[in-house]
N, C-alpha and C positions, 0 to 999 in steps of 0.2 A: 934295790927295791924288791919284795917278797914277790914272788908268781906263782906261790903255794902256799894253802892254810890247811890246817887239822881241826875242824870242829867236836870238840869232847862235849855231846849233849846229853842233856836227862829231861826226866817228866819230874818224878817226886821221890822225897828220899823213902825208904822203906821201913815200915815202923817198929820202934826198940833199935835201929841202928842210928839216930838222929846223931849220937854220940860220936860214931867210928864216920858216918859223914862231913861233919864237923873239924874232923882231924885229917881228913883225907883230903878236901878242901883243903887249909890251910897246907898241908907237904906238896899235893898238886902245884900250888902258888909257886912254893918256897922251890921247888922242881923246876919249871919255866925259868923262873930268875936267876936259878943258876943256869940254866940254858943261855942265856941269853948271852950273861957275862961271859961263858963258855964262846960265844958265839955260835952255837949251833942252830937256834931260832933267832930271828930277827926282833920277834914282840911276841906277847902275848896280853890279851885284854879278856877277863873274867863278865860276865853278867845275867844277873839275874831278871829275868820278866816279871811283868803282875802277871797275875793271875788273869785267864782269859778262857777256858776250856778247853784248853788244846792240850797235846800229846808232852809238849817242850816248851817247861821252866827255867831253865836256866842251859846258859853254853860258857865254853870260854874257845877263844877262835885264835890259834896258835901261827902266827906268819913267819916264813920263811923260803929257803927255796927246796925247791922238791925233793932234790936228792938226799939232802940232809935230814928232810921232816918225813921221807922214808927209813932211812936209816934210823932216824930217831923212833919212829913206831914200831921198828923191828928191836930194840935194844932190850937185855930186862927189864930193866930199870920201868919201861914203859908199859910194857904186857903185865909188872904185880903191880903199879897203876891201875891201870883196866881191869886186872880180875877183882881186887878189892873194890871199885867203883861199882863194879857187876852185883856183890855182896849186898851192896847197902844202897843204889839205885835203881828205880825201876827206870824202865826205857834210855839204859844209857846207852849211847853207843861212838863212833870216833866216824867221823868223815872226812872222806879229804874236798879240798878245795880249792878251784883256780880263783888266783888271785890277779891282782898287773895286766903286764901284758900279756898273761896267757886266758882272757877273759873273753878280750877279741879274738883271741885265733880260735880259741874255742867255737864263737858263734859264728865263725866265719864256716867251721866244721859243720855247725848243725846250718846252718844258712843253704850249705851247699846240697846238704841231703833234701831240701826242700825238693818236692816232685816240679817241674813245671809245667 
């Protein structure tokens, strides 16, 4: 079971690049899926929001486990990823995520810092 995710977020694509986002989109995909088969990520799931005012339209939220979905953000493969998302996205950016059982231990981390 994943107890790490990569969230790859944006607001709106940046405009005259609608084309190169389009294409970069779809190798993103085609990227993950080989990951997967790879076995390096365990899933990944693409999606876009309605519209609502906010900062973030769309994510796709990559699971697996840590050290590999480290490795894998440090790889190139994944940095000309990101530079070209950076090109033709505004507000994109990549976060990491506890997923599983590092969800609870997390809160159990902030639980603890509570003053009493």
């Amino acid at each position: 079971m994943s107890n790490a995710g990569l969230i790859l977020l944006w607001n709106d694509v940046k405009t005259g690049r609608e084309k190169n986002a389009g294409e970069l989109f779809n190798a993103t995909l085609a990227f993950y899926e080989k990951k997967v088969k790879e076995g390096v990520v365990d899933s990944y799931e693409p999606a876009i929001l309605s519209r609502h005012g906010g900062t973030m339209n769309g994510f796709i939220l990559v699971r697996g486990e840590h050290d590999k979905l480290a490795t894998l953000r440090e790889s190139n493969e994944f940095r000309e990823m990101e530079v070209k998302a950076i090109h033709c996205l505004s507000g994109f950016g990549v976060v990491d995520a506890y997923l599983g059982k590092n969800v609870s231990e997390h809160m159990k981390r902030w639980a603890g810092a509570i003053p009493r």
